[in-house]
N, C-alpha and C positions, 0 to 999 in steps of 0.2 A: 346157706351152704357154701363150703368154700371151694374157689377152683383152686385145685390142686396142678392143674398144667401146668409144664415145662414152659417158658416161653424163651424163643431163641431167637438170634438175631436174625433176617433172611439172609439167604445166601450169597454169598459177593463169588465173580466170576475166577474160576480155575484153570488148570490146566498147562500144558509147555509154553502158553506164551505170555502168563502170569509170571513176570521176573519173582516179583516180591517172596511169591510161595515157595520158587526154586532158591531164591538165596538161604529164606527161613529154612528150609530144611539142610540146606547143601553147608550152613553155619551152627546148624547144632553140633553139641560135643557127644563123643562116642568114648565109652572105656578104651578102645581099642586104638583111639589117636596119642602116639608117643608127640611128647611135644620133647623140642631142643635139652640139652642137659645143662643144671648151671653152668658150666664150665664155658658152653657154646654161647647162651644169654648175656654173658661176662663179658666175652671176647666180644660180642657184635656191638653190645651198648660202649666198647669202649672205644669202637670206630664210630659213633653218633653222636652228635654232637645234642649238648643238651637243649639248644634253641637256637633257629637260624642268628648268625652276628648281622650280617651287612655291614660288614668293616669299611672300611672308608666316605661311607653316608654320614652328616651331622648328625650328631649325639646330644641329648640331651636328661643326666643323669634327674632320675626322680627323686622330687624332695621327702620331706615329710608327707606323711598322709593326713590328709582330715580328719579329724575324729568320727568315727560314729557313732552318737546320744542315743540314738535310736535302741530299743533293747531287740534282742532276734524274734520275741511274739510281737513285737510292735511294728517289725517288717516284714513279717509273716502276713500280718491282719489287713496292713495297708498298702502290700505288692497287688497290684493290677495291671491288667493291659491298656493302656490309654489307647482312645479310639485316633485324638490328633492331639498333635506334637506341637511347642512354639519353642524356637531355639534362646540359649543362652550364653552367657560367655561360660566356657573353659580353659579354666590355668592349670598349671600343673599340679600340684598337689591335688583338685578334683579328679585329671586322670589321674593319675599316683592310685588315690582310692578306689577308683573302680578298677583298676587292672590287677594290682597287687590283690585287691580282694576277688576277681574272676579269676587268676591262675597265676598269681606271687607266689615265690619261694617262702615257705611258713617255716622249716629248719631242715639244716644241711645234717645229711649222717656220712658224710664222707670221711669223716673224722674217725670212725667207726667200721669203716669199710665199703661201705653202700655207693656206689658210682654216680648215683643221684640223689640232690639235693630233695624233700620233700616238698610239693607245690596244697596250693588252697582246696585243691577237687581232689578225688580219689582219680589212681587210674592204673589199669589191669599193669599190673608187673611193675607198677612206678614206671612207666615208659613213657607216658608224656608224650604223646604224639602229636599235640595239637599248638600250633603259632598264633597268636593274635596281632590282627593289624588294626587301623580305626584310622579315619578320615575324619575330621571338623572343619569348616569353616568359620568356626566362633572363639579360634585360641586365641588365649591371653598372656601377654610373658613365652609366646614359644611361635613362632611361624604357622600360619593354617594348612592345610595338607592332610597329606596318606605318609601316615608314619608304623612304622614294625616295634613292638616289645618284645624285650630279651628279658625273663624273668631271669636267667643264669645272672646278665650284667644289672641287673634294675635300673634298665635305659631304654630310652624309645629314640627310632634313629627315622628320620625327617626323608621317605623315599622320592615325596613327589612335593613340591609345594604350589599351594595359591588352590583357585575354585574347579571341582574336579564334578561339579554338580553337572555338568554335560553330558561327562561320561556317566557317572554314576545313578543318575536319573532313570535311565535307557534301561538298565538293569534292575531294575529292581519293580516289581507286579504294581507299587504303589510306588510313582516315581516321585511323587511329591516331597516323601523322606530325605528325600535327596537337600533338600533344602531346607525342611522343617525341624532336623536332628539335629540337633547341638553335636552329640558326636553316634558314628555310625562303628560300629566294631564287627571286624568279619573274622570268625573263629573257622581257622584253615586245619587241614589232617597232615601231616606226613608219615601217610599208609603204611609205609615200611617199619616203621621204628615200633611198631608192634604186630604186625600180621607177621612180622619174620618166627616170630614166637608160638603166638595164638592161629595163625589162617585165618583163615573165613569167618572164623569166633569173633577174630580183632578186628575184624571190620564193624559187628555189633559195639564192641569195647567202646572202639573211637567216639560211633555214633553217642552212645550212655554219656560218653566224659565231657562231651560238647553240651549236652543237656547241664551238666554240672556245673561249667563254666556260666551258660547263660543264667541260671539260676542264681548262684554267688552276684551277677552282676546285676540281673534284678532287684536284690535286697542289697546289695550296696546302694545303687542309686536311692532306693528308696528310702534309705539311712540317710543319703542325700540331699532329701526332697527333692526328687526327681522322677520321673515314672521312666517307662522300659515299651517297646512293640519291639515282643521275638520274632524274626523273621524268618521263614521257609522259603518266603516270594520271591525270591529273584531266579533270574538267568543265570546259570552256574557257569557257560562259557565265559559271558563278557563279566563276569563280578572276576572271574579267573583271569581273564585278559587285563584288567585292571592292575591285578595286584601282579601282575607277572608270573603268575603261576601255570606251569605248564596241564592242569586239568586232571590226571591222571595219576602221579606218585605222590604231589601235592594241589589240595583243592580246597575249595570253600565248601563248609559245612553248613554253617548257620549263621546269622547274622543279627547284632540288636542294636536298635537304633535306641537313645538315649538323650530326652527333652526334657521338659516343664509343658504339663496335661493343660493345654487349653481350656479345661474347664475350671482347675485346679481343684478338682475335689476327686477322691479313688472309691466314689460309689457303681462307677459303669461295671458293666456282668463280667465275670471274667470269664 
């Protein structure tokens, strides 16, 4: 005889000091929410700049990208999370390929009208609200450090240089990454450049498009041969303090750290 019951998940705690529940409902969309009119959209994105510059930090224009042989079921099949990391060298053309493929300009419609160039992830209104930084210890052909990408300039500018694994250890729940990652990428929000439009919506947005990015950069690496640990782990103050981000207009979202899987095989569970 078959059971026919419902079976449902137990119940996880409610109530006024459940944030999670009050954002979930205070960010859904109502028929009754006018949002801005293009004309407003127009105007704000044309005071936004498409991605922080950092003008006067050394520049380092990106080359050629790597090919990747890899076909997208064959980095679909073989993307995993590696339990531990052994670091590598990184030159530029390896970043080239993982950044340009996490959130590179793919084609410009400006030409057309469109205020913003089109990037590798989707993202709510083409707003682009998300910066990437990335920290290595293992550059090759470029100084080691905490360097910023500008997918507007297809450059990455050199903010801090030499071993930053002191500070960056401390932050992070696994502080061993700190030294075990060839390169560590922190995908930052600047809030503004899409809750002006969305609200509370676009705070959901942000969150989905940082999934996006980290995902692209999974299956690059893995085009790569390299494996990927997405991080949630860290300290959001001091990963914030790091990168000089004041916490609050702009912050760190997510984080993936980027090696060669110690075991070298992508059979562990994902």
């Amino acid at each position: 005889m078959s059971d026919d019951r419902l079976f449902v998940d137990p119940p996880v705690p409610t109530g006024e000091d459940v944030l999670w529940e009050t954002f979930h409902e205070n960010s859904k969309t109502s028929r009754y929410d006018l949002p801005p009119s293009d004309h407003e959209v127009l105007a704000r994105m044309a005071m936004l700049a498409e991605s922080l510059t950092y003008h006067g930090y050394p520049a380092w224009q990106l080359p050629e990208a790597r090919p990747l042989t890899m076909s997208l079921g064959e980095a679909i099949r073989s993307r995993f999370t590696s339990r531990t990391l052994i670091p590598a060298d990184v030159d530029l053309p390896t970043a080239a390929t993982l950044l340009r493929s996490g959130y590179g300009v793919t084609h410009d419609q400006r030409s057309v009208g469109y205020p913003r160039a089109f990037r590798a992830t989707p993202s709510a209104g083409a707003l682009y609200p998300l910066e990437l930084y990335f920290y290595s210890a293992f550059a090759v052909g470029f100084p080691s450090g905490l360097y910023h990408y500008s997918p507007a300039e297809d450059n990455v500018r050199l903010l801090r240089s030499g071993d930053l694994s002191h500070r960056l250890g401390p932050a992070l729940v696994s502080p061993a990454l700190a030294t075990e990652a060839s390169l560590l990428v922190f995908v930052t929000a600047v809030f503004g450049r899409t809750v002006f439009k969305y609200g509370d919506r676009g705070y959901r947005f942000i969150l989905l498009e940082a999934g996006h990015v980290a995902q692209n950069l999974n299956l690059a690496a893995a085009g790569l041969g390299l494996s990927c640990i997405n991080l949630g782990g860290f300290f959001d103050r001091q990963v914030d303090d790091l990168l000089d981000l004041d916490g609050l207009t702009h912050s760190t979202v997510y984080m993936v750290a980027i090696g060669i899987d110690r075991d070298g095989s992508g059979t562990h569970p994902r």
